[in-house]
Backbone as XML, in Angstrom:
<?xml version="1.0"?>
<chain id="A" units="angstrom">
  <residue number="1" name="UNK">
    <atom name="N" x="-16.392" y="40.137" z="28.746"/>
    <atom name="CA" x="-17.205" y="39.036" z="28.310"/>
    <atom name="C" x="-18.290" y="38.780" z="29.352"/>
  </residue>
  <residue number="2" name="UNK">
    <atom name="N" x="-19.708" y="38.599" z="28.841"/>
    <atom name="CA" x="-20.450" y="38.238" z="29.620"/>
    <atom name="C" x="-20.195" y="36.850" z="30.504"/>
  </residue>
  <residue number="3" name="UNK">
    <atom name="N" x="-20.360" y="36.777" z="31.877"/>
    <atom name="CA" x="-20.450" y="35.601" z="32.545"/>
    <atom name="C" x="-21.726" y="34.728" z="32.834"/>
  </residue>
  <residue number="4" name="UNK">
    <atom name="N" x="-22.070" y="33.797" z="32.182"/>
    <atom name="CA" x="-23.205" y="32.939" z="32.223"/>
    <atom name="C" x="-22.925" y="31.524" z="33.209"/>
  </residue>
  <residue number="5" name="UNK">
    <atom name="N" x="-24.245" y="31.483" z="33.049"/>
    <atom name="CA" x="-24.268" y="30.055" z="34.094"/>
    <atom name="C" x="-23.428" y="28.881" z="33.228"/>
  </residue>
  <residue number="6" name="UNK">
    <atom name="N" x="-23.934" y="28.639" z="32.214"/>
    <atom name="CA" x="-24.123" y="27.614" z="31.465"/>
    <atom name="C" x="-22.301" y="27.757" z="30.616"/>
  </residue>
  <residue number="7" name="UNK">
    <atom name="N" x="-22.024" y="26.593" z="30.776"/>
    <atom name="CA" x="-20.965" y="26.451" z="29.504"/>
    <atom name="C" x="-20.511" y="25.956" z="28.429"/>
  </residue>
  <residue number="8" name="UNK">
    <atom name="N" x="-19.594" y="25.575" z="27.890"/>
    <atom name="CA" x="-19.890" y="24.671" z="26.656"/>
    <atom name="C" x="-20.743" y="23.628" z="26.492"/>
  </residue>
  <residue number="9" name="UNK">
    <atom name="N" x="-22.014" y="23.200" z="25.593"/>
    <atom name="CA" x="-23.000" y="22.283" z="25.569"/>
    <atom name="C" x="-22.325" y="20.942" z="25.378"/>
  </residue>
  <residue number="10" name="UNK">
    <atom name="N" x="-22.837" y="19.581" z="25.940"/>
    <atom name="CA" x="-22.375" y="18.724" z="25.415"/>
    <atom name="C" x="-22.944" y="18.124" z="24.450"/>
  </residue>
  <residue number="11" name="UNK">
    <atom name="N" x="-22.458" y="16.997" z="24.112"/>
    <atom name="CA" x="-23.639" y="16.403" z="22.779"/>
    <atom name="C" x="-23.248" y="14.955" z="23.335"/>
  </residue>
  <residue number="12" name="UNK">
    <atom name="N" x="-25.132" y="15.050" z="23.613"/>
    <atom name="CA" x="-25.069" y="13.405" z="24.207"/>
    <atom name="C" x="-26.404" y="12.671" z="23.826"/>
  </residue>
  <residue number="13" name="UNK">
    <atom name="N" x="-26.357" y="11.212" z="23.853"/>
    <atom name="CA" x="-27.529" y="11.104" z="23.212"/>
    <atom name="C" x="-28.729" y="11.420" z="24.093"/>
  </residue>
  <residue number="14" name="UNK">
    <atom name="N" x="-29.643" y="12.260" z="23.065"/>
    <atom name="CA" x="-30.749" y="12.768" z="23.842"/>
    <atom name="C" x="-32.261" y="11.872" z="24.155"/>
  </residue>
  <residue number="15" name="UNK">
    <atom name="N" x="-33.321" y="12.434" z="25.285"/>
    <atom name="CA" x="-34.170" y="11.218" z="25.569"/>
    <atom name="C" x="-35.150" y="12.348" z="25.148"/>
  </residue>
  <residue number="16" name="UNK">
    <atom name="N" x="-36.524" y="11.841" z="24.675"/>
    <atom name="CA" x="-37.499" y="13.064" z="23.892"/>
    <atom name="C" x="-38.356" y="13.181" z="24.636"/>
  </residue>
  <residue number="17" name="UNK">
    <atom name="N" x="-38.632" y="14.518" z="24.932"/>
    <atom name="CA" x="-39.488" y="15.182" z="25.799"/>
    <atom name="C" x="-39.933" y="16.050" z="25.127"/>
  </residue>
  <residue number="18" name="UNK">
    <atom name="N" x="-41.446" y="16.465" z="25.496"/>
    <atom name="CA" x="-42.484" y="16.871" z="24.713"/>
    <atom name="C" x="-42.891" y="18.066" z="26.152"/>
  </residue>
  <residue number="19" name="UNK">
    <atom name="N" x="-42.695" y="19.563" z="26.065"/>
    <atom name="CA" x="-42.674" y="20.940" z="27.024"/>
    <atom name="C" x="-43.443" y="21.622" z="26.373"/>
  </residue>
  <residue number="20" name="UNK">
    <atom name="N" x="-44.329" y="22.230" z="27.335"/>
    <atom name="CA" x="-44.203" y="23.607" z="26.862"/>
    <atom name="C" x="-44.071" y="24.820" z="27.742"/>
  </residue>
  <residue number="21" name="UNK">
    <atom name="N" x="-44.161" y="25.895" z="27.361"/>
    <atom name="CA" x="-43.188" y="26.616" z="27.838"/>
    <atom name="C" x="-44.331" y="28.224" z="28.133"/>
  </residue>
  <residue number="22" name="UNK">
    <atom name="N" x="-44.340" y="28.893" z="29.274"/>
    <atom name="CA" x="-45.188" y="30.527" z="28.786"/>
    <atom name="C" x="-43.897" y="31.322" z="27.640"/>
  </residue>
  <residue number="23" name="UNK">
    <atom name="N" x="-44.898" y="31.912" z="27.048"/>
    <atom name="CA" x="-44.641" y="32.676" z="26.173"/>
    <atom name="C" x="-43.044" y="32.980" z="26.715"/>
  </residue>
  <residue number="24" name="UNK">
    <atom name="N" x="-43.608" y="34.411" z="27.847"/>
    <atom name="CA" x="-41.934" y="35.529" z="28.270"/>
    <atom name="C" x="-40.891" y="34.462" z="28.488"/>
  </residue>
  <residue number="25" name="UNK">
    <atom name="N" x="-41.424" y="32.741" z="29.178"/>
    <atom name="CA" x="-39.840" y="31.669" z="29.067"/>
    <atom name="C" x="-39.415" y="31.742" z="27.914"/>
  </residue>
  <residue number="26" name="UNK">
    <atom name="N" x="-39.558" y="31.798" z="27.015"/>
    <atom name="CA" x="-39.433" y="31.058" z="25.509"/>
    <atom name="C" x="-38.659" y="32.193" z="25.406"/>
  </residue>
  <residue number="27" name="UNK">
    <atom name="N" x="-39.287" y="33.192" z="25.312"/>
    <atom name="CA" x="-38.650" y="34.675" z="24.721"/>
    <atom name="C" x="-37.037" y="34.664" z="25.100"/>
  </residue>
  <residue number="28" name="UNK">
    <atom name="N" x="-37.266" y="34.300" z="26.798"/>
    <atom name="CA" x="-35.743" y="34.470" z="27.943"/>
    <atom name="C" x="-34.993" y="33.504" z="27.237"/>
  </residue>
  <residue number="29" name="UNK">
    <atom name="N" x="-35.315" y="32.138" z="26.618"/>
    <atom name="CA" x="-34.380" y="31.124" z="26.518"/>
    <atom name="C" x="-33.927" y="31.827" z="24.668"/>
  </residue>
  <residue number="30" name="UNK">
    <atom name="N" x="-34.691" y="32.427" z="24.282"/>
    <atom name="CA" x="-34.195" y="32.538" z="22.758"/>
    <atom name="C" x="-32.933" y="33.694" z="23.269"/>
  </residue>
  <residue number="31" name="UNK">
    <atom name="N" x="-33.250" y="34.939" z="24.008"/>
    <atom name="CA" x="-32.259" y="35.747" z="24.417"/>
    <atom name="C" x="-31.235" y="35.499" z="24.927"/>
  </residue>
  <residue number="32" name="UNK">
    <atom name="N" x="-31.405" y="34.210" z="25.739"/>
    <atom name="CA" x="-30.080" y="33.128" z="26.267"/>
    <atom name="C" x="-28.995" y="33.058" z="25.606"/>
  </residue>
  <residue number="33" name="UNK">
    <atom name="N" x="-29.715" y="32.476" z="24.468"/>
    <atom name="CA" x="-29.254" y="31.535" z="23.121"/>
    <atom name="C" x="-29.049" y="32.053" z="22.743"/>
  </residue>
  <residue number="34" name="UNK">
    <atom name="N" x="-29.264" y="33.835" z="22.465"/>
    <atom name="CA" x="-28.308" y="34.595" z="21.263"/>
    <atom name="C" x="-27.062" y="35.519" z="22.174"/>
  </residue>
  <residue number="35" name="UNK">
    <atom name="N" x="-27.533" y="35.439" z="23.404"/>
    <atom name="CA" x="-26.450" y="36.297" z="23.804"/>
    <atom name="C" x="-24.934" y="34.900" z="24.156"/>
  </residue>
  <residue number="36" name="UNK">
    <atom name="N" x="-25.384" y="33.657" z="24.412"/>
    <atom name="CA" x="-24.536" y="32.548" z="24.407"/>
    <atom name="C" x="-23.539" y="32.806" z="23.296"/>
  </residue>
  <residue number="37" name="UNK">
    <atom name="N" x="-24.582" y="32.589" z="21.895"/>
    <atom name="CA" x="-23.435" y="32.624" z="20.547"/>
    <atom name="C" x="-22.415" y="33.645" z="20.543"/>
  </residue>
  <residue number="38" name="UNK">
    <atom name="N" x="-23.233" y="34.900" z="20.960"/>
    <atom name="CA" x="-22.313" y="35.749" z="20.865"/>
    <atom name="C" x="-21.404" y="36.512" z="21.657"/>
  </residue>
  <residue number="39" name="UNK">
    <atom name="N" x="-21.515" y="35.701" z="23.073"/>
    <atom name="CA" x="-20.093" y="35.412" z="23.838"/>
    <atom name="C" x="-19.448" y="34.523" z="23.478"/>
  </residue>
  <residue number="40" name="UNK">
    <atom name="N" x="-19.262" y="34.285" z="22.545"/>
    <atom name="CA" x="-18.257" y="32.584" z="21.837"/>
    <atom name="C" x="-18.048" y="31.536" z="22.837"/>
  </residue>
  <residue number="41" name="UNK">
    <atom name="N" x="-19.399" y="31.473" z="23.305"/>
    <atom name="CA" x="-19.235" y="30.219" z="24.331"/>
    <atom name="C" x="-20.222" y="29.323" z="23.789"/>
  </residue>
  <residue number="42" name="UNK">
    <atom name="N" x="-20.657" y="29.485" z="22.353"/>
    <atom name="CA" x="-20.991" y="28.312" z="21.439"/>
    <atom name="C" x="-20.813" y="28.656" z="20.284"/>
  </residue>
  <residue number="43" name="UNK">
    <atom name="N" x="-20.097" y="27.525" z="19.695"/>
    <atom name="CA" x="-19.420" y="27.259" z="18.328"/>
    <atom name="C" x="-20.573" y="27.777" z="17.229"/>
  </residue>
  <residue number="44" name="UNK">
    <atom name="N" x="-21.584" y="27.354" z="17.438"/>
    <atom name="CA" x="-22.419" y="27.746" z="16.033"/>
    <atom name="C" x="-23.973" y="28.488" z="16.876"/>
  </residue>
  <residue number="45" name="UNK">
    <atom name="N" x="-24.440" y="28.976" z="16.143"/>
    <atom name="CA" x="-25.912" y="29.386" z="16.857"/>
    <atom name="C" x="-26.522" y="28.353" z="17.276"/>
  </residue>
  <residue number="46" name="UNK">
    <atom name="N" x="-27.002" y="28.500" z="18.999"/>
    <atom name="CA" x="-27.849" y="27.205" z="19.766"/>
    <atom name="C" x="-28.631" y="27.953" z="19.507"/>
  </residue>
  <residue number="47" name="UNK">
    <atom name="N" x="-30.089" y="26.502" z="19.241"/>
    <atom name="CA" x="-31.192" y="26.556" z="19.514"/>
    <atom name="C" x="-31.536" y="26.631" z="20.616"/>
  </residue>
  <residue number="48" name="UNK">
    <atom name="N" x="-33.033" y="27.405" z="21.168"/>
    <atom name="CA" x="-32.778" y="27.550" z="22.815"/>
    <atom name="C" x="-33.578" y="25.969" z="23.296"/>
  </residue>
  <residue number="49" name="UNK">
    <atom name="N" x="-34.109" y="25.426" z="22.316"/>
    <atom name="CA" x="-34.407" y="23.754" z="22.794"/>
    <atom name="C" x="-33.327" y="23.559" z="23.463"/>
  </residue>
  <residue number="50" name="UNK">
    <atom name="N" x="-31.967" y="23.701" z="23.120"/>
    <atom name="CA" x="-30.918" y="22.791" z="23.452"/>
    <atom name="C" x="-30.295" y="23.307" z="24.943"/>
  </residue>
  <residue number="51" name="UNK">
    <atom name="N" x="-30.715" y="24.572" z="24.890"/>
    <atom name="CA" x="-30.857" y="25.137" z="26.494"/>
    <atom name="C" x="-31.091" y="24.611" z="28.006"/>
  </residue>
  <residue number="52" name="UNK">
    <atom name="N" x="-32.694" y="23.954" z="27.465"/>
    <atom name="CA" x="-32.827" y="23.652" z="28.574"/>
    <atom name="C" x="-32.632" y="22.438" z="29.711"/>
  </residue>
  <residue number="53" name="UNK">
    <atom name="N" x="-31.906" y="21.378" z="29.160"/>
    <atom name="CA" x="-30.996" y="20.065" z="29.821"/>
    <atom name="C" x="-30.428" y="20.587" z="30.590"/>
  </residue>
  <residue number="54" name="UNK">
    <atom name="N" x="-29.031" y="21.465" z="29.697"/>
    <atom name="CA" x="-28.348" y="21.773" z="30.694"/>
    <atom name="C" x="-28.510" y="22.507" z="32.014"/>
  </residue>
  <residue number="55" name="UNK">
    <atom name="N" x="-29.647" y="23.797" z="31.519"/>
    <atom name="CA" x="-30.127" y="24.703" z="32.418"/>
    <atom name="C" x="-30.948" y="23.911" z="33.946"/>
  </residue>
  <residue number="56" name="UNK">
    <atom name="N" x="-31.560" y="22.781" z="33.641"/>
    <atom name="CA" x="-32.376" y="21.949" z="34.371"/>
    <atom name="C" x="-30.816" y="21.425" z="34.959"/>
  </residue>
  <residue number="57" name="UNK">
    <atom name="N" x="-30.254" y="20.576" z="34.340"/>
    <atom name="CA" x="-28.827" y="20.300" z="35.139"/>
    <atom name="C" x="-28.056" y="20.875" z="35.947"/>
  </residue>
  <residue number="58" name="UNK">
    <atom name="N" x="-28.042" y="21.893" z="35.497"/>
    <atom name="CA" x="-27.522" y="22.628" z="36.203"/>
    <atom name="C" x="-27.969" y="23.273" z="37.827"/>
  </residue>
  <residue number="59" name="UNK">
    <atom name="N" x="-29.379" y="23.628" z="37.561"/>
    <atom name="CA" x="-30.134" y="24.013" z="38.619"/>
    <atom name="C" x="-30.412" y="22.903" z="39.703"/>
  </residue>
  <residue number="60" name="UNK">
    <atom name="N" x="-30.341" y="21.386" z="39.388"/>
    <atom name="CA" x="-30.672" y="20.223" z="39.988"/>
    <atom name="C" x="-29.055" y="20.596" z="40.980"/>
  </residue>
  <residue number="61" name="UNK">
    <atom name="N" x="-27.874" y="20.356" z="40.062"/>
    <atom name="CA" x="-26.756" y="20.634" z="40.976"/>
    <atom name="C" x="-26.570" y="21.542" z="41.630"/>
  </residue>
  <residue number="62" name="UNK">
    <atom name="N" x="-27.014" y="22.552" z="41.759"/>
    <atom name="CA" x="-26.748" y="23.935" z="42.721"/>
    <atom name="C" x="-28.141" y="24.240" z="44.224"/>
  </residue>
  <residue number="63" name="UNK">
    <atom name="N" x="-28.922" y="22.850" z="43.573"/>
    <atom name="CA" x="-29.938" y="23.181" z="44.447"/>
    <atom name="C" x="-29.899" y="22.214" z="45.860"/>
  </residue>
  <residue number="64" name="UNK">
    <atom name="N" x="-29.286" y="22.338" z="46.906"/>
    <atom name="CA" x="-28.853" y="21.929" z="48.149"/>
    <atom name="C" x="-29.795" y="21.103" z="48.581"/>
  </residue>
  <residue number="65" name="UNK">
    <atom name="N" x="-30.900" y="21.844" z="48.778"/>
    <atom name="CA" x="-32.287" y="21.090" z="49.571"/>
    <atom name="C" x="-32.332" y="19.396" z="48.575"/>
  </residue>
  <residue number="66" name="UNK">
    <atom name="N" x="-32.403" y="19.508" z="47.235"/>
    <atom name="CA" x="-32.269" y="18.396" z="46.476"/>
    <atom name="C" x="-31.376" y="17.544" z="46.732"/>
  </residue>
  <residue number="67" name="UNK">
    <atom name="N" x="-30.180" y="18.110" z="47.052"/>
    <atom name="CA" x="-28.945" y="17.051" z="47.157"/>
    <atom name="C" x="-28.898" y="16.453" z="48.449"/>
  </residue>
  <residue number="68" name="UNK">
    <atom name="N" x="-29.049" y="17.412" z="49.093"/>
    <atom name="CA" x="-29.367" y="16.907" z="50.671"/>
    <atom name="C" x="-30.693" y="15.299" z="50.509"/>
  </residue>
  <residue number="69" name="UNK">
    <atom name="N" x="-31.400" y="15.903" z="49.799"/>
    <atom name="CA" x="-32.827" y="14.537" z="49.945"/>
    <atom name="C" x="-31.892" y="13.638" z="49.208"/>
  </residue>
  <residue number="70" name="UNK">
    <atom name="N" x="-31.293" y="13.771" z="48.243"/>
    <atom name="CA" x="-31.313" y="12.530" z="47.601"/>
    <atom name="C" x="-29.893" y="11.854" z="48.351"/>
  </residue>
  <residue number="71" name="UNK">
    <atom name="N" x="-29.782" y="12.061" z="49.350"/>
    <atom name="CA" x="-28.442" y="12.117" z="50.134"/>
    <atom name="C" x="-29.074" y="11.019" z="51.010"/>
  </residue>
  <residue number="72" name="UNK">
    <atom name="N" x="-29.935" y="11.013" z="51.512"/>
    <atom name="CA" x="-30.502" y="10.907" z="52.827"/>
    <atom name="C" x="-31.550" y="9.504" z="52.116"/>
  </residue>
  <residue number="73" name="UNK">
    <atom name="N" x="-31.871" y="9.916" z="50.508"/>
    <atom name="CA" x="-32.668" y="8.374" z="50.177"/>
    <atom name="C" x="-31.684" y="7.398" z="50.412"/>
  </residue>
  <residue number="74" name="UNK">
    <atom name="N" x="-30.520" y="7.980" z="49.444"/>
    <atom name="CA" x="-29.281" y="6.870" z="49.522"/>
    <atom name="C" x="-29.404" y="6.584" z="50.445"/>
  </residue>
  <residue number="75" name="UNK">
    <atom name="N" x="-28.793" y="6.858" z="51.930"/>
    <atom name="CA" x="-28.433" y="6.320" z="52.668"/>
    <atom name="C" x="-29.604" y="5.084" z="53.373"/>
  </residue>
  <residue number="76" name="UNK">
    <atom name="N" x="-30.730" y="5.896" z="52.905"/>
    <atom name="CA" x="-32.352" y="4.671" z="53.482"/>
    <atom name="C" x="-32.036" y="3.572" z="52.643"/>
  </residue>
  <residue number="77" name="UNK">
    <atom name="N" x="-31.793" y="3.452" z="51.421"/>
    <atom name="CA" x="-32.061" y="2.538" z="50.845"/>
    <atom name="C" x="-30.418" y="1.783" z="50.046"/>
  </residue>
  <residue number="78" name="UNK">
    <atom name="N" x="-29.199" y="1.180" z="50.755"/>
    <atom name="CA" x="-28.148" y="1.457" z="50.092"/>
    <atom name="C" x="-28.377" y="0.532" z="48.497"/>
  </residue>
  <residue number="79" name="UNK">
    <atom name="N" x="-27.474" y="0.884" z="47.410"/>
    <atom name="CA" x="-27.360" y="0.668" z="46.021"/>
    <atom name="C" x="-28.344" y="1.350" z="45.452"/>
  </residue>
  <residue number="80" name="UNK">
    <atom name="N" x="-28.999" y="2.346" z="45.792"/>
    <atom name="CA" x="-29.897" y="3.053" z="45.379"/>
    <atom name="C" x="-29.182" y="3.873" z="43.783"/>
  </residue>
  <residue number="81" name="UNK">
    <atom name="N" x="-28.497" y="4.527" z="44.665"/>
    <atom name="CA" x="-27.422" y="5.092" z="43.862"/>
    <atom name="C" x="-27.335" y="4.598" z="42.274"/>
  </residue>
  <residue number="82" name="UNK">
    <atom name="N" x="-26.487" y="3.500" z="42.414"/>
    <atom name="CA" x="-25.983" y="2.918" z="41.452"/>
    <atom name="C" x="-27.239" y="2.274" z="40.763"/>
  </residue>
  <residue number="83" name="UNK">
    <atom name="N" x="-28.395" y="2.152" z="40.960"/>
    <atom name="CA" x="-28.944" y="1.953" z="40.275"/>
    <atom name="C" x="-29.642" y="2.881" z="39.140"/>
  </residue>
  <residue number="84" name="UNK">
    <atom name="N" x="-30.013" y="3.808" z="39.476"/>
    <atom name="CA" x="-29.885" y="5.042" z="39.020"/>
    <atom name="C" x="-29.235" y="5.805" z="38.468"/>
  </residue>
  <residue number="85" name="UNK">
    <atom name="N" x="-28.167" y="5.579" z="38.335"/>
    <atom name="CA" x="-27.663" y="6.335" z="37.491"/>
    <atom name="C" x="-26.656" y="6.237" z="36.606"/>
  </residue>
</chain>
């Protein structure tokens, strides 16, 4: 079985954002999306719209330099946190 980043999608309510995308992205996220379905690591065919939350989520969590800053606002500013999020 292929191993991907991404895993089961959730379904949450969504906030609308208006992207666009170069061409060869679009292409990569449709190839995503079909090789996803057909590792049965989604129930029905994803759209590759629905791709990119998680993919952005995902990359926000793995990206250190980010976590580190937003580590370091917290601590400048405390309840930062909790307000946010």
């Amino acid at each position: 079985m292929t191993k991907l980043k991404l895993g089961p999608l959730e379904d949450d309510k969504p906030v609308k954002l208006t992207i666009e995308l170069p061409a060869a992205v679009f292409r990569n996220l449709k190839s995503y999306a079909e090789i996803l379905t057909r590792s049965g690591r989604a129930a029905t065919p994803t759209e590759p719209a629905k791709l990119i939350a998680p993919m952005i989520e995902r990359f926000m969590a793995t990206d250190r330099a980010f976590a580190k800053a937003r580590r370091n606002a917290a601590q400048r500013s405390p309840g930062s946190a909790e307000r946010s999020g």
